[in-house]
C-alpha positions in Angstrom: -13.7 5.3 -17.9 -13.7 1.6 -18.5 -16.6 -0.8 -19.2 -17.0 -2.8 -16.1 -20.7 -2.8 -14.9 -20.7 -2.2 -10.9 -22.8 -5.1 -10.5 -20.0 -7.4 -12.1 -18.6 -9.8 -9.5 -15.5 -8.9 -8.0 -15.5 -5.3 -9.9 -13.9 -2.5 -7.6 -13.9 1.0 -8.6 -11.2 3.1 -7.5 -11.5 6.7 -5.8 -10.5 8.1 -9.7 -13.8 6.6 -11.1 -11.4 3.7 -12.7 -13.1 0.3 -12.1 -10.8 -2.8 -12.3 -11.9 -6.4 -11.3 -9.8 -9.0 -8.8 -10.3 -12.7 -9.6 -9.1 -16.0 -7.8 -8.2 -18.3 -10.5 -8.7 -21.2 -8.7 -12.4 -20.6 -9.2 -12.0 -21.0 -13.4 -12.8 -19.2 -16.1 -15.2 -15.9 -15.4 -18.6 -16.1 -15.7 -21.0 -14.2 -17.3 -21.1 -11.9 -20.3 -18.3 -9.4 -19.3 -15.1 -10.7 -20.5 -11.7 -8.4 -19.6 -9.6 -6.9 -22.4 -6.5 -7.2 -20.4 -5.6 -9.8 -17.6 -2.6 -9.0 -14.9 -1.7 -12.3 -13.4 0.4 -12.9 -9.8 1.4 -16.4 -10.0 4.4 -18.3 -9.3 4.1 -20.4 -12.9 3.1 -18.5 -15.9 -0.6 -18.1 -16.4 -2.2 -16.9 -20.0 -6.0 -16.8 -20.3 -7.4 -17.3 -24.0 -9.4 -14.5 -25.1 -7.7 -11.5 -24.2 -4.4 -9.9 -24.0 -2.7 -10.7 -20.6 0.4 -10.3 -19.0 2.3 -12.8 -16.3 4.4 -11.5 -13.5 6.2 -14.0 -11.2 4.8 -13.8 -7.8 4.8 -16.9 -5.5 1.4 -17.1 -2.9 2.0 -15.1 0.2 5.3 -14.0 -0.7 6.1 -10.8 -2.8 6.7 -10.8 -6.6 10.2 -12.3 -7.4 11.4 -8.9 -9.5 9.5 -6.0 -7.7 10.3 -3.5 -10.5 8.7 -5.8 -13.0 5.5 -6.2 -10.6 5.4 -2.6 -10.4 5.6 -1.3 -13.8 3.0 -4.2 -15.0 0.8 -2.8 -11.9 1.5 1.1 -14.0 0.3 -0.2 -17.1 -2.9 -2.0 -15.5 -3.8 1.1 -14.3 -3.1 3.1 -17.4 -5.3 0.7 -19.6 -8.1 1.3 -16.8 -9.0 4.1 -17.8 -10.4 2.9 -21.3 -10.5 -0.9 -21.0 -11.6 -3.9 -19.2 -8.8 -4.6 -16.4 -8.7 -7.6 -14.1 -6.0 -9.1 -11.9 -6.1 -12.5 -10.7 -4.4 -14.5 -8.7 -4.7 -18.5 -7.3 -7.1 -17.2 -4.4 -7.4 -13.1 -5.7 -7.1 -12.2 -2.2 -3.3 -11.5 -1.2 -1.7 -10.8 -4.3 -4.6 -9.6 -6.1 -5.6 -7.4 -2.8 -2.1 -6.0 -2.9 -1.9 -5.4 -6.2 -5.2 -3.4 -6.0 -4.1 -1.6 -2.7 -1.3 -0.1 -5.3 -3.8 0.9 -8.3 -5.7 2.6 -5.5 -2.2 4.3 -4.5 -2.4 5.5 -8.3 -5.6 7.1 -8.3 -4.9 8.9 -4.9 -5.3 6.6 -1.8 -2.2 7.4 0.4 0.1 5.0 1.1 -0.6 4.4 4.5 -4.2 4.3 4.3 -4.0 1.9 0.9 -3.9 -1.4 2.6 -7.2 -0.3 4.4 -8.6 1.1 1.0 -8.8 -2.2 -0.3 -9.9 -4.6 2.4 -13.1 -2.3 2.7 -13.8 -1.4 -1.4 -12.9 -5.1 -2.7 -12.1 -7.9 0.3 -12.0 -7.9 4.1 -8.7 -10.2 3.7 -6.9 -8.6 1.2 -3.3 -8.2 1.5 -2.2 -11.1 3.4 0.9 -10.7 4.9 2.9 -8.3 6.6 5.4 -8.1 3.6 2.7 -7.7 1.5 1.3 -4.5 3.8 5.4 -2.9 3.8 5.3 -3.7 0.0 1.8 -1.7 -0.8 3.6 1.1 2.0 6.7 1.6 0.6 6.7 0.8 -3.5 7.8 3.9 -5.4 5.3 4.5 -7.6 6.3 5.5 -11.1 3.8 7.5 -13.6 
């Protein structure tokens, strides 16, 4: 499984044992010794962190990403590379995107759809998934192995 320590800020392990981390980029560059080996980032402008291998997906705050199939199948590989590496998502506040995002790795490692949205606002934030959009996205994506 991957490397994140449990005590690690903002670290949420999934019901698979897979552990990725949610981040608000607003808040700067993480702290502390555990850097991520791959960065998923929901932003409406592109957004690279130096360091580590990342990838950009164009998702505008508190609306849903502009190409869902792209979203989805960079969501897939995040949650493939959990399983041996160092996986965060971030977004500006890394609660609706991020949360939404996460609700859908949880879909992955066997949360069902309708209970992912509640998955996630208890395991990683009370807020998480923002909108109702959001909820219907996390719902009804068709998840791809």
């Amino acid at each position: 499984m991957s490397g994140w320590s449990t005590i690690t800020t903002g670290v949420v392990e999934l019901p698979d044992g897979r552990r990725v981390r949610g981040r608000a980029l607003a808040a700067g560059p993480p702290a502390g010794p555990e850097l991520p080996d791959f960065g998923l980032y929901l932003t409406a402008t592109p957004h690279h962190e130096e360091g580590w291998e990342s990838r950009w997906v164009c998702w505008p705050d508190f609306r849903l990403p502009r190409s869902p199939s792209d979203a989805l199948a960079a969501i897939a590989d995040a949650y493939e590379r959990s399983a041996s590496s160092k996986v965060e998502i971030g977004c500006d506040g890394g609660t609706g995107r991020t949360g939404t995002a996460i609700a859908l790795l949880a879909r992955y490692a066997g949360v069902p759809e309708r209970d992912a949205v509640r998955w996630v606002r208890a395991n990683y934030r009370p807020q998480a998934v923002e909108t109702p959009w959001q909820r219907r996205f996390v719902r009804s994506a068709a998840l791809s192995r």
